[in-house]
C-alpha positions as CSV (number, residue, x, y, z in Angstrom):
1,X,152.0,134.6,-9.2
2,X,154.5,137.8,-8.9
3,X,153.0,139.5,-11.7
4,X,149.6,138.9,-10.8
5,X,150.0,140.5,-7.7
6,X,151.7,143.7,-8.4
7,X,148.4,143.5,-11.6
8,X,145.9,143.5,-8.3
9,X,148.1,145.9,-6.4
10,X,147.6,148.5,-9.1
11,X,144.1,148.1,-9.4
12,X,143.6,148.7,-5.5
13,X,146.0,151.8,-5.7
14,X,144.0,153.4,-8.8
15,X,140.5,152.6,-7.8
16,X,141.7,153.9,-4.0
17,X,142.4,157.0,-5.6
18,X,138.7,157.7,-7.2
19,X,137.6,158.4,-3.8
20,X,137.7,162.3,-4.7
21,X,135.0,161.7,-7.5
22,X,132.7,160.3,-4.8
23,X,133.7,161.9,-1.9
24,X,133.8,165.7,-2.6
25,X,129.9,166.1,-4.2
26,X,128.5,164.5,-0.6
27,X,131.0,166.9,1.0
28,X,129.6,169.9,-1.1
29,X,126.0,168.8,0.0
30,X,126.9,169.0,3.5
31,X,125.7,165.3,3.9
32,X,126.7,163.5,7.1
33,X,130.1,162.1,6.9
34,X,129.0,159.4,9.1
35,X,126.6,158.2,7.3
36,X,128.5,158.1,3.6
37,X,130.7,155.8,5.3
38,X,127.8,153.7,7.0
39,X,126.3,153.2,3.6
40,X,129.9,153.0,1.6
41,X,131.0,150.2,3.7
42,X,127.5,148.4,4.1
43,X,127.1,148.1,0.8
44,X,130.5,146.7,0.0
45,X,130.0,144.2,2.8
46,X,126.7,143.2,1.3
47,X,128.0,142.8,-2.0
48,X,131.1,140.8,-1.0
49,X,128.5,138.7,1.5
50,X,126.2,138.3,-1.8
51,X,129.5,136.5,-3.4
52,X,130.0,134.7,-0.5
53,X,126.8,133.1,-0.8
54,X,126.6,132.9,-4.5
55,X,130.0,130.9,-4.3
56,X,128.0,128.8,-1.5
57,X,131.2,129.6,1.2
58,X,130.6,129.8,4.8
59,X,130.7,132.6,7.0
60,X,131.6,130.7,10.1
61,X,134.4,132.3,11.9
62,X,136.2,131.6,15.7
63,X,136.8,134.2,18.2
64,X,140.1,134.9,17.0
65,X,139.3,135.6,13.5
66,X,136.4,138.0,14.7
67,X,138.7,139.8,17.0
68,X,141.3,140.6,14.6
69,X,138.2,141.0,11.5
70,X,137.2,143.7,13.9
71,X,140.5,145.3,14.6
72,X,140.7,145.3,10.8
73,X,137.5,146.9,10.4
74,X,138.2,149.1,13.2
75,X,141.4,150.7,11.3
76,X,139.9,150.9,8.4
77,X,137.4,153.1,9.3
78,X,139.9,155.3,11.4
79,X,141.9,155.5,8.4
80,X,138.7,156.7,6.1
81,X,137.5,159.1,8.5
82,X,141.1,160.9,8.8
83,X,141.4,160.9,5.4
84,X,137.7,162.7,4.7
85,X,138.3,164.8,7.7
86,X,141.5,166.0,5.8
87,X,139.7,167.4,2.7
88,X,138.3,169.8,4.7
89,X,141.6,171.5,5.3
90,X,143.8,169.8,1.8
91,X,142.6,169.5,-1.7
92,X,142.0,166.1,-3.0
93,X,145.2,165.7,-4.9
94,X,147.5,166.5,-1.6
95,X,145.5,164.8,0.8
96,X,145.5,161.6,-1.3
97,X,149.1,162.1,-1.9
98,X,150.0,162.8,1.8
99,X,148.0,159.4,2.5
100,X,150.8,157.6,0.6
101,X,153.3,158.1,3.7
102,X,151.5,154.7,4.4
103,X,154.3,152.6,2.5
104,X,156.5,154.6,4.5
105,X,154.8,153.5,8.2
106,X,154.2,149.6,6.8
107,X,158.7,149.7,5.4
108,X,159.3,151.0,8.8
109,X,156.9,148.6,10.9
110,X,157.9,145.7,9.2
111,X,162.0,146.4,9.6
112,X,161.7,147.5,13.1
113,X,159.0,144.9,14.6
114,X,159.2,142.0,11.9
115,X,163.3,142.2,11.1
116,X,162.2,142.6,7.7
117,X,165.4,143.5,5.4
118,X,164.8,146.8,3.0
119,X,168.0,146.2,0.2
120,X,169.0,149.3,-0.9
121,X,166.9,149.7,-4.1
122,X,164.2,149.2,-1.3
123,X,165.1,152.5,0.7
124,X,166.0,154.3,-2.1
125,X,162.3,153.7,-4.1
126,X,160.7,154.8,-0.4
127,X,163.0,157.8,-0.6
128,X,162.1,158.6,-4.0
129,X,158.3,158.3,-3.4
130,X,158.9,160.2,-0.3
131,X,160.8,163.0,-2.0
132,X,157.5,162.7,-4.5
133,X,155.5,163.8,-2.0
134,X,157.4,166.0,-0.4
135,X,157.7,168.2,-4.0
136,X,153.4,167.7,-4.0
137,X,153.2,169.9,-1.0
138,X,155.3,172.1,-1.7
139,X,154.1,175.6,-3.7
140,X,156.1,178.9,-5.0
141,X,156.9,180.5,-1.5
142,X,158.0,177.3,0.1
143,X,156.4,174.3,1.9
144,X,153.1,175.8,1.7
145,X,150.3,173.2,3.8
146,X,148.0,173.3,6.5
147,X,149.5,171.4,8.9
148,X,146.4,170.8,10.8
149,X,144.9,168.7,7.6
150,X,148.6,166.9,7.6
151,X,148.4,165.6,10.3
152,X,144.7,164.6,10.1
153,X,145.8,162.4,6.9
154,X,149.0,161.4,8.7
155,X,146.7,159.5,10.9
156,X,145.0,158.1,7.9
157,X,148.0,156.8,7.2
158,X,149.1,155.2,10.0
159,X,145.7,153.2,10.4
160,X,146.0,152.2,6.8
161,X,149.5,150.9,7.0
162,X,148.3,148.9,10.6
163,X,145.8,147.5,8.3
164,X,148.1,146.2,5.7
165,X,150.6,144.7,8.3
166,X,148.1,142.9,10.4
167,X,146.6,141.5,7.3
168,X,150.1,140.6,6.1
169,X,151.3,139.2,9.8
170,X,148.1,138.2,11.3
171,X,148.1,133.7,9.7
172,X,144.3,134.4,9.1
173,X,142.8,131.2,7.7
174,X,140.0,132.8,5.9
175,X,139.7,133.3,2.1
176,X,140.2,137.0,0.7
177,X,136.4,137.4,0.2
178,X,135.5,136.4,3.8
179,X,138.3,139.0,5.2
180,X,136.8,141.9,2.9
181,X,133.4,141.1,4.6
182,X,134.2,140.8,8.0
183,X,136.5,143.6,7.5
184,X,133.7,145.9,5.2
185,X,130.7,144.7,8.4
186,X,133.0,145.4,10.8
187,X,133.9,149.2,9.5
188,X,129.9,149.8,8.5
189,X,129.3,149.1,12.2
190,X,131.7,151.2,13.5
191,X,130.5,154.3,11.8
192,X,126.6,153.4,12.4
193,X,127.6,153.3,16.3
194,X,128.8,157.1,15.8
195,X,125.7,157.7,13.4
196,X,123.2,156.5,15.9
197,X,124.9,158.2,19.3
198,X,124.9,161.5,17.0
199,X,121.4,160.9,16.1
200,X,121.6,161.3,12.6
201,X,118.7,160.2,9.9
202,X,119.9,156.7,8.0
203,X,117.4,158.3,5.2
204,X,118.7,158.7,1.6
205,X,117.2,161.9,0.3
206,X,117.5,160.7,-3.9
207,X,118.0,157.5,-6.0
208,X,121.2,159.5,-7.3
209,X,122.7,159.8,-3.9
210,X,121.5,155.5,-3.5
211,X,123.4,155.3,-6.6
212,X,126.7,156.9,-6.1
213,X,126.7,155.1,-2.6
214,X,126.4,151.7,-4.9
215,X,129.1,152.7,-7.4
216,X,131.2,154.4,-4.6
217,X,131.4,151.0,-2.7
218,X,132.0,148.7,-5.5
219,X,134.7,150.8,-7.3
220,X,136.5,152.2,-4.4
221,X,136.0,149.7,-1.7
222,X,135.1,146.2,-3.1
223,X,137.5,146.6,-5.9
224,X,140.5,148.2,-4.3
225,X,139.6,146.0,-1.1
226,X,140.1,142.4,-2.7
227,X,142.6,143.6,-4.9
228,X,144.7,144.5,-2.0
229,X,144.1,141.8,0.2
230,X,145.4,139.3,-2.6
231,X,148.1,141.6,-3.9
232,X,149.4,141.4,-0.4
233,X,149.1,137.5,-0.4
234,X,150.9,137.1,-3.8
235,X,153.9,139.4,-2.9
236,X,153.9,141.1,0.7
237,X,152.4,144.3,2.2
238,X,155.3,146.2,1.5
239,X,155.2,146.1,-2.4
240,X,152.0,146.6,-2.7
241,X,152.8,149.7,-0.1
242,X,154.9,151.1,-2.4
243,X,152.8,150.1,-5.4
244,X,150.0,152.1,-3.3
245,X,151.8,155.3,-5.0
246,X,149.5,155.2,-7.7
247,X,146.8,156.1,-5.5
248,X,148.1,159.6,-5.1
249,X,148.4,159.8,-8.8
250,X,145.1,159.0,-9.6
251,X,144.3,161.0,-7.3
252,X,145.3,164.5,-8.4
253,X,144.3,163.4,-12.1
254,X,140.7,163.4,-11.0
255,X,141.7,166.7,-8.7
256,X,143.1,168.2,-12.0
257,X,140.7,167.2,-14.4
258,X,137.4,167.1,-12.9
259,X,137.9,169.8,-10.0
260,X,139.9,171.7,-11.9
261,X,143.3,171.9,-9.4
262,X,146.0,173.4,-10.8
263,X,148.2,170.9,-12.9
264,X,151.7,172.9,-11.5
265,X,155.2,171.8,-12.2
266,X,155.6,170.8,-8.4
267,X,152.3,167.5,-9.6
268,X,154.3,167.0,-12.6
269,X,157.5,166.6,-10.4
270,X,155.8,164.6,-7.6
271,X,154.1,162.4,-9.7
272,X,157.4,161.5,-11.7
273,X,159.2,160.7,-8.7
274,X,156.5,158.3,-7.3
275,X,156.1,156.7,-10.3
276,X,160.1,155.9,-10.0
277,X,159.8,154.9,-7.0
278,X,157.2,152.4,-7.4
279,X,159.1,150.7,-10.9
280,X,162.6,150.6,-8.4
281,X,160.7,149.0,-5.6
282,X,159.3,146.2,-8.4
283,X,162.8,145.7,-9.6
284,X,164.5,145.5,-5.9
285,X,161.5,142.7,-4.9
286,X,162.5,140.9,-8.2
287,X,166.0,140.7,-7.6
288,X,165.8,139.6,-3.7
289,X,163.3,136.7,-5.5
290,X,166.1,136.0,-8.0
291,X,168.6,135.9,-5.0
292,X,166.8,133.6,-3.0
């Protein structure tokens, strides 16, 4: 059960971080942010709803459940609009590595509001991934970033780590599907109500914009979606924070080898230090199981 979520919390963190392959092409073609994210997350919901039926489950929800499904939805879609705001000032690689504060924000939520304990392999694999990205920003003449664009995708952040914790703390008695659904309708709704008062055109100019919508909600949202929700089931939102480290990583792979971002020592650095910080933080949650 352990090892099958920190398997589903990688999967999350590396198709999370193939948003740059998707993203930065619409960018390029000045296409309305608003709407990518209409269709990203429409899609996603209708292909999760499309399970739902296949697998013959019901949709019915209470009041409860839809106001939290729409708080979900609601940071969600916060947290993707900060974080596609924030290319325009970061490249890919640091804006998707500055996102990873998250694990941060969720460590921090969880010990201050939820008396969760952090041992001390805990803090030091936060302080590690920390340093990690710390080393990412950095460049030859110092700490070298648009502070504009960091705090953009510090915002990100925080709405992505609320998302984690109210999924972790929130009892929801609906199946991980039905949660990605309501979650995926809720966020397409959110950015079709700024779509519509911006009077904007739903058209799709090309089948090869329809079809990197398609692929860009299944691999990025779908995938990374489900996996998280039952990563975070299987072992808690705070490994799976920490395991969100690979995001970053990906990340500035596809920055380096597609967009052709320097590979400097400061990625090579950064990367090595999140990728420490992630292996302590699985050996830390294995030993408090062992201790229990």
């Amino acid at each position: 059960m352990k090892l099958r979520g920190y398997i589903l919390g990688v999967i999350s963190a590396v198709s999370y971080g193939l948003i740059p392959i998707f993203i930065l092409p619409i960018k390029q073609a000045h296409f309305s942010l608003d709407i990518t994210l209409f269709y990203r997350f429409f899609f996603s919901a209708l292909m999760v709803g499309g399970y739902l039926m296949y697998s013959r489950q019901n949709f019915r929800i209470n009041k409860k459940e839809a106001l939290i499904l729409a708080i979900l939805g609601i940071c969600y879609a916060l947290s993707s609009e900060f974080l596609f705001i924030g290319y325009d000032f970061l490249t890919a690689g640091i804006a998707s590595t500055v996102l990873f504060i998250y694990p941060v924000i969720v460590a921090l939520i969880m010990f201050f509001f939820y008396k969760e304990k952090l041992n001390r392999l805990s803090v030091v694999s936060l302080l590690l991934a920390f340093a990690g990205v710390i080393v990412l920003c950095l460049k030859e003449n110092g700490l070298e970033i648009n502070f504009a664009g960091l705090g953009i995708v510090m915002l990100s952040s925080l709405f992505y780590a609320l998302y984690m914790v109210i999924v972790n703390k929130s009892n929801l008695k609906v199946s991980g599907f039905k949660l990605t659904f309501y979650s995926m309708l809720f966020t397409s709704m959110f950015f079709m109500t700024k779509a519509v008062i911006s009077n904007e055109s739903f058209a799709i100019p090309s089948m090869a914009i329809f079809f990197n919508f398609l692929i860009f909600a299944f691999l990025t949202t779908v995938i990374s979606s489900l996996c998280l929700v039952y990563a975070i089931k299987n072992i808690g939102s705070t490994p799976v924070a920490i395991l969100g480290a690979l995001e970053p990583v990906v990340a500035v792979m596809v920055s380096v080898l597609i967009f052709h971002e320097n590979f400097t020592t400061n990625l090579l650095i950064g990367i090595t230090l999140i990728l420490l910080g992630v292996i302590l933080n699985v050996i830390s949650d294995r030993k408090k199981v062992s201790h229990i």
